[in-house]
PDB file of N, CA, C and O in Angstrom, chain B, residues numbered from 101:
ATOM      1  N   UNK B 101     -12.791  -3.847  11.847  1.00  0.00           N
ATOM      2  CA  UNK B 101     -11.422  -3.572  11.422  1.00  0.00           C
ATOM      3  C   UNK B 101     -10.427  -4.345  12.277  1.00  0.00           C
ATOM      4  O   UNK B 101     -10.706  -4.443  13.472  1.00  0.00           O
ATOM      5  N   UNK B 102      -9.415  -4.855  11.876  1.00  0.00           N
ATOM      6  CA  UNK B 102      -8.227  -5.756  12.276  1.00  0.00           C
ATOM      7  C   UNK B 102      -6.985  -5.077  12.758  1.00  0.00           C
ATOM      8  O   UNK B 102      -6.336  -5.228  13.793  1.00  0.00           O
ATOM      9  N   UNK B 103      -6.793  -4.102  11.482  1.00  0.00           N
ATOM     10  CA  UNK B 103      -5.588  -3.253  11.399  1.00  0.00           C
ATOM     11  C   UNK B 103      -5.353  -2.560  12.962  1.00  0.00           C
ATOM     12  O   UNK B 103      -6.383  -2.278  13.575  1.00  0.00           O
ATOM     13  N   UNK B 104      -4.251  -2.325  13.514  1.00  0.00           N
ATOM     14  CA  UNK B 104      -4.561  -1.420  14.549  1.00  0.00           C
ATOM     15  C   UNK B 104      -4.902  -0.136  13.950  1.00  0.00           C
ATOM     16  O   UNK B 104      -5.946   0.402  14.319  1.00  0.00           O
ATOM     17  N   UNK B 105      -4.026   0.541  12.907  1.00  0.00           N
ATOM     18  CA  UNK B 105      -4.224   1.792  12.535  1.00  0.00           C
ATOM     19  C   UNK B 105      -5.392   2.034  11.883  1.00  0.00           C
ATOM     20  O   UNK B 105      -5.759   3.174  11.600  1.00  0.00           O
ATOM     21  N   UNK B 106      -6.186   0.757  11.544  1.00  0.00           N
ATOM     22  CA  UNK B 106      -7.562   1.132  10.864  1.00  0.00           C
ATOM     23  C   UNK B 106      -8.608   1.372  12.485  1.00  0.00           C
ATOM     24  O   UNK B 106      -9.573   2.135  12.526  1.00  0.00           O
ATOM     25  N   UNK B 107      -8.230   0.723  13.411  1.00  0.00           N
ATOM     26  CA  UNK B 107      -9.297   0.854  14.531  1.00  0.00           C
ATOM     27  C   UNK B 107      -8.736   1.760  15.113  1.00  0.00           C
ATOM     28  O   UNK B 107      -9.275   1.925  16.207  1.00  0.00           O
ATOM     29  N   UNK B 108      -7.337   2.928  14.825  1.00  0.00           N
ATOM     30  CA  UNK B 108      -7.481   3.815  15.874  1.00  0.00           C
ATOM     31  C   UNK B 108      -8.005   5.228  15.036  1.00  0.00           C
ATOM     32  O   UNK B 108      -8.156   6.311  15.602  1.00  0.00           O
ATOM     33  N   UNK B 109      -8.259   4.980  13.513  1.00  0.00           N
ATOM     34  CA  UNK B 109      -8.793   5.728  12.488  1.00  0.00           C
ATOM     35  C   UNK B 109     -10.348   6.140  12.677  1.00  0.00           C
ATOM     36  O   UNK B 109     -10.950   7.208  12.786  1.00  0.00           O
ATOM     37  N   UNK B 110     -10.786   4.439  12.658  1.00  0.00           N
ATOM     38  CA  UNK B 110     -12.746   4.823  13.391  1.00  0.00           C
ATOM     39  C   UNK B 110     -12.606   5.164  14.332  1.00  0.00           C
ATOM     40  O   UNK B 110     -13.089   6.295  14.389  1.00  0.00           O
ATOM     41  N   UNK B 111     -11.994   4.738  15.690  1.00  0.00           N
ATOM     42  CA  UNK B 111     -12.398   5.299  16.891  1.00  0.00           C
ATOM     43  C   UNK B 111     -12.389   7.064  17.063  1.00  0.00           C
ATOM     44  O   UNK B 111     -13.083   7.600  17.926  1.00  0.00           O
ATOM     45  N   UNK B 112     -11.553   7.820  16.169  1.00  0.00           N
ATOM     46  CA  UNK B 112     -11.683   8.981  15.880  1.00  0.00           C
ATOM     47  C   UNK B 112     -12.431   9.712  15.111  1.00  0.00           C
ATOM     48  O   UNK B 112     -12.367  10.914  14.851  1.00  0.00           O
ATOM     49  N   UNK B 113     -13.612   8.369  14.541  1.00  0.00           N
ATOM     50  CA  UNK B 113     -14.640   8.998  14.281  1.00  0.00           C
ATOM     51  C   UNK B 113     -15.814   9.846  15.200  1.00  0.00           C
ATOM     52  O   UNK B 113     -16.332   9.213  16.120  1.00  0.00           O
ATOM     53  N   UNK B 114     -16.172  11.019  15.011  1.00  0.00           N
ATOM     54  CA  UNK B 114     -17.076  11.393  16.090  1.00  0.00           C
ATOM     55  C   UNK B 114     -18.207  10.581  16.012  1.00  0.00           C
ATOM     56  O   UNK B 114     -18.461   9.853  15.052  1.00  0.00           O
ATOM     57  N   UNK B 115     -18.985  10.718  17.162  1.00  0.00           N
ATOM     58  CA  UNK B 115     -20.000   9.982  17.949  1.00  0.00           C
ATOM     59  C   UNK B 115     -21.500  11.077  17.726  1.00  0.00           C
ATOM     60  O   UNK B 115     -21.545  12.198  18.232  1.00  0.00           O
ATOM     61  N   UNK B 116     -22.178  10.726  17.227  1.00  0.00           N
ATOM     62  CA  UNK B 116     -23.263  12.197  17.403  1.00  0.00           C
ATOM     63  C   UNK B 116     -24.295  12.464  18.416  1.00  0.00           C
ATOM     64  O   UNK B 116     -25.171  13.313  18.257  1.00  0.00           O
ATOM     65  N   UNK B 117     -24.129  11.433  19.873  1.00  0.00           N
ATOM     66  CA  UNK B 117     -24.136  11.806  20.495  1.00  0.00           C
ATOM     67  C   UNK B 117     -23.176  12.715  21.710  1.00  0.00           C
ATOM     68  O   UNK B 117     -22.158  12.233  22.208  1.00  0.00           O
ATOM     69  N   UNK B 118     -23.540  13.657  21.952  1.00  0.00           N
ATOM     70  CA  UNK B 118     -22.639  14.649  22.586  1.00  0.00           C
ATOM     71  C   UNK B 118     -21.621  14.230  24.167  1.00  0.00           C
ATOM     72  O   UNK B 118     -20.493  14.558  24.538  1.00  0.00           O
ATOM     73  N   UNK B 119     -22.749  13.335  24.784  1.00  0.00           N
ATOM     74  CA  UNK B 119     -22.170  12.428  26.368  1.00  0.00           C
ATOM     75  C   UNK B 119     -20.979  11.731  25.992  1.00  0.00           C
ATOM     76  O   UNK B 119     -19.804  11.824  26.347  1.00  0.00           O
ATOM     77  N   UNK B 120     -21.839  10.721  24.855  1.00  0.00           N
ATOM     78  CA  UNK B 120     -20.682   9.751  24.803  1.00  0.00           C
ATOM     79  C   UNK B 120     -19.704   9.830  23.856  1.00  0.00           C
ATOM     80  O   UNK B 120     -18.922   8.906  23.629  1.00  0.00           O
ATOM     81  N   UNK B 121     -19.702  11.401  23.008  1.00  0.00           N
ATOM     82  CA  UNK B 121     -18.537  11.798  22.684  1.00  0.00           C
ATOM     83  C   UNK B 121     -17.629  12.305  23.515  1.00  0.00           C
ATOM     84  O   UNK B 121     -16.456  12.026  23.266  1.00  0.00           O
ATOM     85  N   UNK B 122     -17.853  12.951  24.400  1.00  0.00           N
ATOM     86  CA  UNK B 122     -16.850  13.903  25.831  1.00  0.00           C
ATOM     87  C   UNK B 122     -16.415  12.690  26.331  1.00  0.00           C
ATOM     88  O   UNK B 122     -15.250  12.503  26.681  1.00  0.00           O
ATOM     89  N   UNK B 123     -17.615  11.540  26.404  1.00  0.00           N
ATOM     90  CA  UNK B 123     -16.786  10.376  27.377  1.00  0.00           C
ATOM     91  C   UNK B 123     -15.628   9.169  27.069  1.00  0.00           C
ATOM     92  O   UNK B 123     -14.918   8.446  27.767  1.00  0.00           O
ATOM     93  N   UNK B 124     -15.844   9.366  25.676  1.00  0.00           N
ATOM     94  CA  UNK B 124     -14.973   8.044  25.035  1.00  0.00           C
ATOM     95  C   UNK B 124     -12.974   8.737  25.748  1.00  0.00           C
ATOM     96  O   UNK B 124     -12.355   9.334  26.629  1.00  0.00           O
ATOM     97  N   UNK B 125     -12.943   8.392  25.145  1.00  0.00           N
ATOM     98  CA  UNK B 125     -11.263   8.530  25.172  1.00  0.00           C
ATOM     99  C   UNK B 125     -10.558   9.291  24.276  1.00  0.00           C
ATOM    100  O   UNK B 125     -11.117   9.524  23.204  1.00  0.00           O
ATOM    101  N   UNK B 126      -9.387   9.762  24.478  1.00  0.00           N
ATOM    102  CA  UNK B 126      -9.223  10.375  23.142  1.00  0.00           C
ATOM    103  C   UNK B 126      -8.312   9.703  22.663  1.00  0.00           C
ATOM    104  O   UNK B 126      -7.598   8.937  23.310  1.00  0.00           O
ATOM    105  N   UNK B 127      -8.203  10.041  20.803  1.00  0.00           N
ATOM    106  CA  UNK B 127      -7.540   9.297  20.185  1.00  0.00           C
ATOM    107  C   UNK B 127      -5.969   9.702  19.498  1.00  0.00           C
ATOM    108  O   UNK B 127      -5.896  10.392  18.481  1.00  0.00           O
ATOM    109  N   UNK B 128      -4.780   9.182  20.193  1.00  0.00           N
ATOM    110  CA  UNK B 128      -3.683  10.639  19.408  1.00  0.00           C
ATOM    111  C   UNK B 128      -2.778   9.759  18.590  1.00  0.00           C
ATOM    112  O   UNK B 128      -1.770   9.132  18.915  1.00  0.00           O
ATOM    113  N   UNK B 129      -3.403   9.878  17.448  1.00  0.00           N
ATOM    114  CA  UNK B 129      -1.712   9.242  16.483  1.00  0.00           C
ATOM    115  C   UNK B 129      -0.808  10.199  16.382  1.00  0.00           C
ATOM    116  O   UNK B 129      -0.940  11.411  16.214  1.00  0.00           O
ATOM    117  N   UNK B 130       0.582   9.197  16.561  1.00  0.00           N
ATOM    118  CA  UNK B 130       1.423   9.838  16.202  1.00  0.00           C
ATOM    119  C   UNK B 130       2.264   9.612  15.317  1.00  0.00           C
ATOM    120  O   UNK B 130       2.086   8.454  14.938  1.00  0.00           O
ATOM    121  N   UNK B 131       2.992  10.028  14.838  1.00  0.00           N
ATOM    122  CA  UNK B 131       4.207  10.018  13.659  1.00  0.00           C
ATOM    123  C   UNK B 131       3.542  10.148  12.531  1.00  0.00           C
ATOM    124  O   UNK B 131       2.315  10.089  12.466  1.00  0.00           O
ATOM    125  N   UNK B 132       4.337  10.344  11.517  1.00  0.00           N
ATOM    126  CA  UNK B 132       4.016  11.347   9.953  1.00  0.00           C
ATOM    127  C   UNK B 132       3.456  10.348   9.069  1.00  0.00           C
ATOM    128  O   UNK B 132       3.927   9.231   8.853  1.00  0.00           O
ATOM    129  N   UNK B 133       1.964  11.066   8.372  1.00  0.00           N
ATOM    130  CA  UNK B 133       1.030  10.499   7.601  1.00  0.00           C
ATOM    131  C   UNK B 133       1.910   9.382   6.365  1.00  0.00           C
ATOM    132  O   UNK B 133       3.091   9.703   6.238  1.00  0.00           O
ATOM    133  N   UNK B 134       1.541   8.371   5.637  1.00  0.00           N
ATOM    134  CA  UNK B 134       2.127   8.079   4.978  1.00  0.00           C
ATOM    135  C   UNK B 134       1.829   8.589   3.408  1.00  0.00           C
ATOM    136  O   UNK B 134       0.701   8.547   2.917  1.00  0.00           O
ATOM    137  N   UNK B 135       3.141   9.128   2.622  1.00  0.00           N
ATOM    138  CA  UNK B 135       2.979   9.932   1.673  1.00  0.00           C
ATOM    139  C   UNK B 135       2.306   8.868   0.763  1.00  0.00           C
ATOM    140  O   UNK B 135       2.530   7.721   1.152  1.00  0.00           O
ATOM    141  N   UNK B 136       1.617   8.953  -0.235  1.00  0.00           N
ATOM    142  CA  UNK B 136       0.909   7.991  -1.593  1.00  0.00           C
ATOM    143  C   UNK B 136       1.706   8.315  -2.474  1.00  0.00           C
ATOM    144  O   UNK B 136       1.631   7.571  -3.451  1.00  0.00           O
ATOM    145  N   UNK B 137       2.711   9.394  -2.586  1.00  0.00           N
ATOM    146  CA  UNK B 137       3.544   9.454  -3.224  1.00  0.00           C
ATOM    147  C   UNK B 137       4.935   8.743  -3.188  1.00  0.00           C
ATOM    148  O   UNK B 137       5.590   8.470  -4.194  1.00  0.00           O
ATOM    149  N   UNK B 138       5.236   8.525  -2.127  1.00  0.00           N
ATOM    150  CA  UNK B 138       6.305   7.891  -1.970  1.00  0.00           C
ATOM    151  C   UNK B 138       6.155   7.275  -0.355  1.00  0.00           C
ATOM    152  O   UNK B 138       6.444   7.623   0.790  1.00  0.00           O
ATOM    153  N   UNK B 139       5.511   6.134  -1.059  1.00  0.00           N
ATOM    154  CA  UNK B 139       5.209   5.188   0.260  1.00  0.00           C
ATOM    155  C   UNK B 139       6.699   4.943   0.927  1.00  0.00           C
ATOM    156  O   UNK B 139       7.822   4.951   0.424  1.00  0.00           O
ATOM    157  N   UNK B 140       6.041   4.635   2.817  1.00  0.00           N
ATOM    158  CA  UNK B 140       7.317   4.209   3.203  1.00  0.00           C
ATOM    159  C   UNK B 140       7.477   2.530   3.025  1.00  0.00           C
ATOM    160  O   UNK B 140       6.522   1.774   2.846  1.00  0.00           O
ATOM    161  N   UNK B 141       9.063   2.067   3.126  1.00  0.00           N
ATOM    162  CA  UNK B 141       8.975   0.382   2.799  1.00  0.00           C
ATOM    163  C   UNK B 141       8.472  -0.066   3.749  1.00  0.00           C
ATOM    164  O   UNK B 141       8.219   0.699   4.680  1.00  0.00           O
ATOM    165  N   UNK B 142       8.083  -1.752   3.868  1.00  0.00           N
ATOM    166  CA  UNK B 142       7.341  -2.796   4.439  1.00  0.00           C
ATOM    167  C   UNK B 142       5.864  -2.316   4.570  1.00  0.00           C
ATOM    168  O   UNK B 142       5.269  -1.972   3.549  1.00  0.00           O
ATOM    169  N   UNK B 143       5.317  -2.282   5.646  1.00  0.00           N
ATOM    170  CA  UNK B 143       4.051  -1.868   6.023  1.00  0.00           C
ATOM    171  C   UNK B 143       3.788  -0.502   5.530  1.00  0.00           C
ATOM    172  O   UNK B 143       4.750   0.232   5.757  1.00  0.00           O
ATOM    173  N   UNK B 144       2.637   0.187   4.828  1.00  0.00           N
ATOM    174  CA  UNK B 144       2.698   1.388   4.606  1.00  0.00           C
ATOM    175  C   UNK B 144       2.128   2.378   5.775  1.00  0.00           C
ATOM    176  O   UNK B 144       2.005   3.602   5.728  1.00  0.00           O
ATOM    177  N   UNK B 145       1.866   1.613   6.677  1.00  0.00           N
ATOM    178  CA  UNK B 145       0.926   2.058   7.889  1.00  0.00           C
ATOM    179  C   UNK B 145       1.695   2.450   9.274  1.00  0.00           C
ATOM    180  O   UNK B 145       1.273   2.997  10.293  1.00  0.00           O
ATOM    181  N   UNK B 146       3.273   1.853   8.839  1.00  0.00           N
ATOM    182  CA  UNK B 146       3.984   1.996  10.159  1.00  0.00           C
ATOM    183  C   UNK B 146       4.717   2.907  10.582  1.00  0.00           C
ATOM    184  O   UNK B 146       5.577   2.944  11.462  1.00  0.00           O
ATOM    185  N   UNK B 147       4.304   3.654   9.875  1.00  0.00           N
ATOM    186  CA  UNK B 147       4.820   5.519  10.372  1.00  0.00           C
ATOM    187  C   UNK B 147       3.800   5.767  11.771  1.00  0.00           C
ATOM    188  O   UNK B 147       4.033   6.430  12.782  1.00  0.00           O
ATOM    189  N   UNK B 148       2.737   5.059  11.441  1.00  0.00           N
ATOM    190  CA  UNK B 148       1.288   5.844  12.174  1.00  0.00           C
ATOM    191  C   UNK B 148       0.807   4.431  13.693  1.00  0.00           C
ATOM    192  O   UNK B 148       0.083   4.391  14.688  1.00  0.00           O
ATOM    193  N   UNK B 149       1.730   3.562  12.990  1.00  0.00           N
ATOM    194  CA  UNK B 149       0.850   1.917  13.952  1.00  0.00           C
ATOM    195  C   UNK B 149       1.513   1.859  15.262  1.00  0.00           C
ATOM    196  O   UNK B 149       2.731   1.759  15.406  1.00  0.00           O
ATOM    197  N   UNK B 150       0.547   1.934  16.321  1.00  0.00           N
ATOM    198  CA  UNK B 150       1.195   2.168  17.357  1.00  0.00           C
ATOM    199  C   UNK B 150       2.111   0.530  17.637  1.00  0.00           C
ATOM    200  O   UNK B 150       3.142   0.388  18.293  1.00  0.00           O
ATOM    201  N   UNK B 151       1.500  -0.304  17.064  1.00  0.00           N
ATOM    202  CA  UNK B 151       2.650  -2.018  17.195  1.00  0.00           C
ATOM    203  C   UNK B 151       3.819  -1.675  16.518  1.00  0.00           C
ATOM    204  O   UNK B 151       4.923  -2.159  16.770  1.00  0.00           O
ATOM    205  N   UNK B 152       3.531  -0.653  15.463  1.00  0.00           N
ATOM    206  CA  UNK B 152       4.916  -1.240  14.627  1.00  0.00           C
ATOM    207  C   UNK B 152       6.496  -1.143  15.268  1.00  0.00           C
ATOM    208  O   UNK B 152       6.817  -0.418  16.209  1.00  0.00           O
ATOM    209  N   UNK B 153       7.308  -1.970  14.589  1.00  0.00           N
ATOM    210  CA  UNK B 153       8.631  -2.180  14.855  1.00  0.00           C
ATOM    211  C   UNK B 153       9.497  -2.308  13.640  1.00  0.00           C
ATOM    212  O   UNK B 153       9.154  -2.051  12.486  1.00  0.00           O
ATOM    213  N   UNK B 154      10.242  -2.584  13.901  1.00  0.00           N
ATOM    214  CA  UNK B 154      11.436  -2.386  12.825  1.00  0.00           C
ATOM    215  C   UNK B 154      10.992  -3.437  11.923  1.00  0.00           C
ATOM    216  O   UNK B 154      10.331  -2.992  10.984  1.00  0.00           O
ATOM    217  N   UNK B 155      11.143  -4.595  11.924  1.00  0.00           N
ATOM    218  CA  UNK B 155      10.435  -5.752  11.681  1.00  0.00           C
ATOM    219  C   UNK B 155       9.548  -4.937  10.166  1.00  0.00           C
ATOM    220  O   UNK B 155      10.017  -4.920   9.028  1.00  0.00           O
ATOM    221  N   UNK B 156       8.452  -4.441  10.514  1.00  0.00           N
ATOM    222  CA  UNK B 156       7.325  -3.967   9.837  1.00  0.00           C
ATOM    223  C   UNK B 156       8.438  -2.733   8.713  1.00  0.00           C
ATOM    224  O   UNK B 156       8.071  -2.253   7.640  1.00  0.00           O
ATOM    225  N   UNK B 157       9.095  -2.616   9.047  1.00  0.00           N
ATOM    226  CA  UNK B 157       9.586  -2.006   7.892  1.00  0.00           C
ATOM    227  C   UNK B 157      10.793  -2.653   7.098  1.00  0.00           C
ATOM    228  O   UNK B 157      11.855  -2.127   6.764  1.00  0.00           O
ATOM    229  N   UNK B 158      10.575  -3.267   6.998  1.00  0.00           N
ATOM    230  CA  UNK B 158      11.638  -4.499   6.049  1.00  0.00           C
ATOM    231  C   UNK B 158      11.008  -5.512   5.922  1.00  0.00           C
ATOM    232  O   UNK B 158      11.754  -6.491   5.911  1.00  0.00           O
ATOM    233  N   UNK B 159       9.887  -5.768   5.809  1.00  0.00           N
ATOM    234  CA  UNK B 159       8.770  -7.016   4.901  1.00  0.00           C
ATOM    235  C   UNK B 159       7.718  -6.539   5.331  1.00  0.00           C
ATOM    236  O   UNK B 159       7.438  -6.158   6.468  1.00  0.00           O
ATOM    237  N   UNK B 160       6.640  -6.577   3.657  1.00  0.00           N
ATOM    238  CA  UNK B 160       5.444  -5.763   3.446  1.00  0.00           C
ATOM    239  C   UNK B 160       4.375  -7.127   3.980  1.00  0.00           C
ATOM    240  O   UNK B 160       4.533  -8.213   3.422  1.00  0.00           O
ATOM    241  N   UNK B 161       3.362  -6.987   5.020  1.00  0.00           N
ATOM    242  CA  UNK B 161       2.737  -7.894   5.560  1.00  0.00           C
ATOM    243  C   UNK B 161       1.479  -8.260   4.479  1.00  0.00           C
ATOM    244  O   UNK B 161       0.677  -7.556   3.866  1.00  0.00           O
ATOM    245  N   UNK B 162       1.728  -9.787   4.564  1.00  0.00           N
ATOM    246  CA  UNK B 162       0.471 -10.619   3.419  1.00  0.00           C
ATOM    247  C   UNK B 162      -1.190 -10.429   4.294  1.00  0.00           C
ATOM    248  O   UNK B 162      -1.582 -10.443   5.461  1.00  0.00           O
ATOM    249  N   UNK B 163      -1.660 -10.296   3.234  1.00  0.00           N
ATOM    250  CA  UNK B 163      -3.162  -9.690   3.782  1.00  0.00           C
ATOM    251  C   UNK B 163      -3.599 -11.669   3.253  1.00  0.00           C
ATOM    252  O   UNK B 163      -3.655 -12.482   2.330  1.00  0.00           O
ATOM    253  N   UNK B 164      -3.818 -11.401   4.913  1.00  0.00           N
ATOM    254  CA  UNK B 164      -4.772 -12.911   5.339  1.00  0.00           C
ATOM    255  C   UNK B 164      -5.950 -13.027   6.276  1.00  0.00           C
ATOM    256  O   UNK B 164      -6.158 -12.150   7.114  1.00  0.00           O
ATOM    257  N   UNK B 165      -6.796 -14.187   6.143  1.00  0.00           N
ATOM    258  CA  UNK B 165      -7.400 -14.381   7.116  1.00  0.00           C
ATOM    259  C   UNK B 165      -6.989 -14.965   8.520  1.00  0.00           C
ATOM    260  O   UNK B 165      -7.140 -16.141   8.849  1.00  0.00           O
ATOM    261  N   UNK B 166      -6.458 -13.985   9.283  1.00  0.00           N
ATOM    262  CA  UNK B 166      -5.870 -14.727  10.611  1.00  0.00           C
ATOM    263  C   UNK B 166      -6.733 -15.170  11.623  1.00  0.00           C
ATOM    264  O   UNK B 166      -6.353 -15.680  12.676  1.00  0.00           O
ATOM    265  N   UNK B 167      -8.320 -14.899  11.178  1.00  0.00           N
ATOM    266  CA  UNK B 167      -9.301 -15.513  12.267  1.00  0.00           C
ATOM    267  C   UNK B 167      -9.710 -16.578  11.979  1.00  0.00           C
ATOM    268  O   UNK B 167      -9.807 -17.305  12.968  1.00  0.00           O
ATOM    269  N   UNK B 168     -10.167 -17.277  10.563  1.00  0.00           N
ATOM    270  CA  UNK B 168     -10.563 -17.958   9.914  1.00  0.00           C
ATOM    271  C   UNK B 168     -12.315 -17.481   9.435  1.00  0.00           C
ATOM    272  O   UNK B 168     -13.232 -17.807   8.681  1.00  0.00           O
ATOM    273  N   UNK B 169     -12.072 -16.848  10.113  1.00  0.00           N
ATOM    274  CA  UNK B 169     -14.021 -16.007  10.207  1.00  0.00           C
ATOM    275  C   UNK B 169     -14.115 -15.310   9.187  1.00  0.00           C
ATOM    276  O   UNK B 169     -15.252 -14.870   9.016  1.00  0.00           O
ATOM    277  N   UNK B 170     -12.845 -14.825   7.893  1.00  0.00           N
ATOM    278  CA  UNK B 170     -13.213 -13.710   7.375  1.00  0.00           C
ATOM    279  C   UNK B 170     -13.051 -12.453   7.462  1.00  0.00           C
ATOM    280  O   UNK B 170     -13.605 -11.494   6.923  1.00  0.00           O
ATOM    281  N   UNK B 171     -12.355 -12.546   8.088  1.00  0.00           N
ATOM    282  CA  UNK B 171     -12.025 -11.228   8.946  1.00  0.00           C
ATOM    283  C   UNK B 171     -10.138 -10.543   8.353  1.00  0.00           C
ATOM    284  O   UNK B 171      -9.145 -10.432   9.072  1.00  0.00           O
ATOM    285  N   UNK B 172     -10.258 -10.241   6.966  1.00  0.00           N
ATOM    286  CA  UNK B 172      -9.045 -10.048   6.539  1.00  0.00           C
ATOM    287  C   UNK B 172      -8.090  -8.792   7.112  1.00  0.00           C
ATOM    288  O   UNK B 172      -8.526  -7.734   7.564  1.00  0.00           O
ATOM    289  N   UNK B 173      -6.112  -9.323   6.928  1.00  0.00           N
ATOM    290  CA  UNK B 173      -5.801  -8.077   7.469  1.00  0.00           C
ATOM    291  C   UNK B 173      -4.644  -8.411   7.197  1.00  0.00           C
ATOM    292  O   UNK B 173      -4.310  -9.596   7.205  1.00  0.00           O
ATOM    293  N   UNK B 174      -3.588  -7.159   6.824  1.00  0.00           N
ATOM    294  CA  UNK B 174      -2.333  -7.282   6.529  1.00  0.00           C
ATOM    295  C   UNK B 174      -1.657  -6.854   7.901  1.00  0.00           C
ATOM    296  O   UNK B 174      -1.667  -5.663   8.215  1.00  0.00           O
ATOM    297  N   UNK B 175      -1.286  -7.457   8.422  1.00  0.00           N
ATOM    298  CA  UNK B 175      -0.538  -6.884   9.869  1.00  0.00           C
ATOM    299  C   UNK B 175       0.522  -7.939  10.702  1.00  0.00           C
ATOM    300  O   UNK B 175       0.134  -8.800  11.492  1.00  0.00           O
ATOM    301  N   UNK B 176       1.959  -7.673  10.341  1.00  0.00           N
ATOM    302  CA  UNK B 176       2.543  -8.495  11.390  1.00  0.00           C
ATOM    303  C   UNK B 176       1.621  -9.005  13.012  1.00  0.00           C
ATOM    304  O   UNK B 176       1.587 -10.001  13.734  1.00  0.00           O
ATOM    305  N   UNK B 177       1.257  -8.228  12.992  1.00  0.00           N
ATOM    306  CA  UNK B 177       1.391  -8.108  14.807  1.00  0.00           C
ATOM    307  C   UNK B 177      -0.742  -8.385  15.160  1.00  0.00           C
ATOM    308  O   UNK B 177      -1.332  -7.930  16.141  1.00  0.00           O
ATOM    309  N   UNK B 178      -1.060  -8.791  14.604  1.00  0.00           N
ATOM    310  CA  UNK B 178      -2.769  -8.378  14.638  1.00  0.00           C
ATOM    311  C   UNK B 178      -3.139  -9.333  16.275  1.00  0.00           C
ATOM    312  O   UNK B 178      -3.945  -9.082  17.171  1.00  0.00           O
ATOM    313  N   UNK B 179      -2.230 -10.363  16.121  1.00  0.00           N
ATOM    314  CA  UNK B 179      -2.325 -11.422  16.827  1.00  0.00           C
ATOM    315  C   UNK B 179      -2.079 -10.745  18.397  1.00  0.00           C
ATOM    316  O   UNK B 179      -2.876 -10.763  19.336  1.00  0.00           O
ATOM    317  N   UNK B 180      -0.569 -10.087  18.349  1.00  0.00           N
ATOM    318  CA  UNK B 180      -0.207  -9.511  19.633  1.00  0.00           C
ATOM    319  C   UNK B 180      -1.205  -8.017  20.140  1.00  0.00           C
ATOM    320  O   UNK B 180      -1.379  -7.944  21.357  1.00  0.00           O
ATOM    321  N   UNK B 181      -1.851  -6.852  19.266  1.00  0.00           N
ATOM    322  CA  UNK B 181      -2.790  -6.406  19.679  1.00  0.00           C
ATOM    323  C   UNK B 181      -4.315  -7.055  20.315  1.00  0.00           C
ATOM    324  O   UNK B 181      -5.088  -6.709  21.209  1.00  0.00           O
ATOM    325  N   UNK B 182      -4.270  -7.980  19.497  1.00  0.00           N
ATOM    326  CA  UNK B 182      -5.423  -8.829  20.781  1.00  0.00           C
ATOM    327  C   UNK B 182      -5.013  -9.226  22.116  1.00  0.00           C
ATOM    328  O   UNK B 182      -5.786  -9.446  23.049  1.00  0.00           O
ATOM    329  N   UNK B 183      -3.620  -9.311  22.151  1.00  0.00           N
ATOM    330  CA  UNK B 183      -3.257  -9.464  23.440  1.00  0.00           C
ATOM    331  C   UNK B 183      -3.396  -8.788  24.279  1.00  0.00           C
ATOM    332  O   UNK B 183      -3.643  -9.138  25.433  1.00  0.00           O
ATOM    333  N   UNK B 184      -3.284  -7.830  23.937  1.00  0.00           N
ATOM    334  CA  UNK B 184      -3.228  -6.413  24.396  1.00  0.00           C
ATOM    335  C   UNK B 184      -4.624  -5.879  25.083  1.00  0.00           C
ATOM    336  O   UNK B 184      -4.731  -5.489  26.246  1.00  0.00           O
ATOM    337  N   UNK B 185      -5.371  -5.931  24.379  1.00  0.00           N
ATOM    338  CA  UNK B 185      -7.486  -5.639  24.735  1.00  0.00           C
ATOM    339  C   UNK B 185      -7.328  -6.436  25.973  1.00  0.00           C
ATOM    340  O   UNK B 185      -8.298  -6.647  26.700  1.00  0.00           O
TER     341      UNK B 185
END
């Protein structure tokens, strides 16, 4: 996954082992789910994306390959969360 909000979605998947579930980290999104009813504008993800900025809500991001590997993703910012790791 590319998205930030898609990798902080799995990482809150549980682990079925019990160690290295207690040991991971925990995972806390914050701000309000996005309705399917009445999406919010630009990004629909940026209620929840810990990158997002204003930016992300006033132009809806083009889903590209920004690795060249295949590796598709709609995200202003995919570039600056790698910075980040």
């Amino acid at each position: 996954p590319r998205h930030p909000y898609t990798q902080a979605l799995m990482a809150a998947v549980p682990i079925p082992d019990p160690e290295r579930e207690r040991a991971k980290p925990p995972v806390e999104l914050e701000g309000d789910l996005p309705s399917p009813m009445n999406p919010p504008s630009g990004c629909v993800f940026r209620t929840r994306c810990p990158l997002a900025t204003e930016y992300c809500g006033k132009e809806i991001p083009v889903l590209e390959d920004k690795t060249g590997a295949g590796h598709w993703v709609a995200c202003h910012y995919v570039e600056r969360e790698e910075k980040l790791n």
